[in-house]
N, C-alpha and C positions, 0 to 999 in steps of 0.2 A: 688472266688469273686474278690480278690485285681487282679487277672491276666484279667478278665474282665474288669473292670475297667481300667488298664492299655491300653487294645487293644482299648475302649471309648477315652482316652486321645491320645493316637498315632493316630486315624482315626479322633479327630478332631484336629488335630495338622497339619498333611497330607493335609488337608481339608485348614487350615487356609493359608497355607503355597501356596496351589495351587491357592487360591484366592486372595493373596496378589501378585502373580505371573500375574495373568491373568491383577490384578488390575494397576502393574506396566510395563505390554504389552499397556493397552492401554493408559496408560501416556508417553508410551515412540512414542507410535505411534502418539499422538496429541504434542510432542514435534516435531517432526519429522514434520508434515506440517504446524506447526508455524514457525517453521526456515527454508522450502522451502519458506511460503508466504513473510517471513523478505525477504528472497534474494529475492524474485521475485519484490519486493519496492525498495529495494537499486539499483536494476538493472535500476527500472524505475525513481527513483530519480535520478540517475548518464548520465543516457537519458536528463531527463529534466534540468539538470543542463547546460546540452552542450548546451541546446536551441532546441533538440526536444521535442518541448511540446505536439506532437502527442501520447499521451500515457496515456494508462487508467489502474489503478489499479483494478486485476479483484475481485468478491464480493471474502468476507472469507468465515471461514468455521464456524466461532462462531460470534453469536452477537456481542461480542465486535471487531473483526476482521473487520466485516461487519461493524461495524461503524466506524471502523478506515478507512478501503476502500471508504467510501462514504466518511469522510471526505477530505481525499488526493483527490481523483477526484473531489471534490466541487473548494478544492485550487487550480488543476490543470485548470479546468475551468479559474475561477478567474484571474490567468497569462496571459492563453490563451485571456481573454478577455483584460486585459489591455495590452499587445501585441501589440492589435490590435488598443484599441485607440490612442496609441503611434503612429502604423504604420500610422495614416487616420489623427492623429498633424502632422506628418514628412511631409505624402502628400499636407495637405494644407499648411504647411508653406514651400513647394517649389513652388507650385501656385501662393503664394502672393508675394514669391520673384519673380519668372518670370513674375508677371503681374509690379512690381515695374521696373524687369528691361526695361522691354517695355515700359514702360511710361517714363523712364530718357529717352532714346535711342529715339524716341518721338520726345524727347523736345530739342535735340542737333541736 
């Protein structure tokens, strides 16, 4: 009976041991593409940092990834847009000086 019992405790021991195995495969494999998607951010942060703001964070693999990815692309937007209001103040305020210089020049 006690030797029965024993091979019960060793089979679910074996058991325990192989599930705790499996369980720490796939934590090590969802570590594993949380620190590919980190690099593939830093890559595109260090992009956008130089002024290529052409660049899209792609979705994650987990809710919270995915929302961290919409959020970066929201803020990347956001740059991209005021960029561009920046670039269309630069253009009108060389407009307004070339129209100023035309009118001094005009007036001499």
């Amino acid at each position: 009976m006690l030797n029965l019992f024993l091979k019960a405790v060793i089979i679910f021991l074996l058991f325990l041991l192989f599930y705790q195995n499996k369980k720490n495969a796939k934590m090590l494999s969802s570590a594993l593409l949380l620190e590919q998607y980190l690099k593939k951010i830093v890559q595109i942060m260090s992009k956008i940092r130089y002024g290529i703001l052409q660049q899209k964070v792609d979705d994650g693999f987990s809710p919270l990834t995915e929302e961290l990815s919409r959020a970066l692309n929201s803020s990347i937007e956001s740059i991209v847009d005021r960029e561009n209001t920046i670039k269309a103040y630069i253009e009108r305020e060389k407009e307004a000086q070339s129209t100023k210089t035309d009118f001094i020049a005009s007036l001499t």
